[in-house]
N, C-alpha and C positions, 0 to 999 in steps of 0.2 A: 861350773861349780857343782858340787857333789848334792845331789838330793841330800835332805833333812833325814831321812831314813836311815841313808846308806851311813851320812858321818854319824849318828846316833848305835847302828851297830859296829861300827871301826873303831868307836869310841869303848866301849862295852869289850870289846876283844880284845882290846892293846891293853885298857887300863883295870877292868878285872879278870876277865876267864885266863887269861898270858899271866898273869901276874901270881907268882906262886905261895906268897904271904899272905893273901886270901883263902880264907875256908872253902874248900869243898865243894859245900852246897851250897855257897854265893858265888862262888865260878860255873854250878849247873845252870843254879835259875838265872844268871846271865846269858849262859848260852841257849837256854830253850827260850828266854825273851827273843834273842837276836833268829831265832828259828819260825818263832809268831812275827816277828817285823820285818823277814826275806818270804814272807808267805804269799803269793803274789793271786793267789785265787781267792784272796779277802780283800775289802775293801783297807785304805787306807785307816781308818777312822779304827775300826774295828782290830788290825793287828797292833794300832798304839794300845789300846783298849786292854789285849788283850797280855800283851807286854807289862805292861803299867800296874796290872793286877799281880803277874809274877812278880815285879821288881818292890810294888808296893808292901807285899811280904816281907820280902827280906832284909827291909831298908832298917829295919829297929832288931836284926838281929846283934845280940850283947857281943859276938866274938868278930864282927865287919872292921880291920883298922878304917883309921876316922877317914884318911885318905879315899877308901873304898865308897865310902859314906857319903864323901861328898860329890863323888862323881854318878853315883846312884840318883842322888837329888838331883843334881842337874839336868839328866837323860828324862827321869821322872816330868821335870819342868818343861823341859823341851817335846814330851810327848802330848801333854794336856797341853798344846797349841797345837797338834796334827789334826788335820780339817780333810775331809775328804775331797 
């Protein structure tokens, strides 16, 4: 079974940065999250952390479809359970 990390960034790839009815720069701060949670010379703890603070921005952007939105929450929920 696939670390919590890895499907959390598979997740973020397939269903927003790949996905081209997403704005822009909810496809970057996607990708520079999944860049902080492949960052393997940080603790675990610390690349959710550090993730969660990019995606947490972006989550109440007005142009995100709802779809996008809710997969953002999700990955958000599943990162505030990453334990080091």
């Amino acid at each position: 079974m696939p670390d919590i990390m890895t499907q959390i960034c598979e997740s973020l790839e397939e269903s927003v940065v790949q996905d081209q009815s997403v704005p822009r720069n909810i496809r970057k701060a996607a990708s520079e999250a999944i860049e902080h949670l492949k960052n393997k010379s940080q603790s675990r703890k610390v690349r959710a952390h550090s993730a969660t603070e990019i995606l947490d921005e972006i989550s109440n952007d007005p142009n995100m479809p709802m779809h996008t939105r809710t997969i953002i929450w999700q990955v958000l929920t599943e990162l505030e359970r990453i334990e080091d």
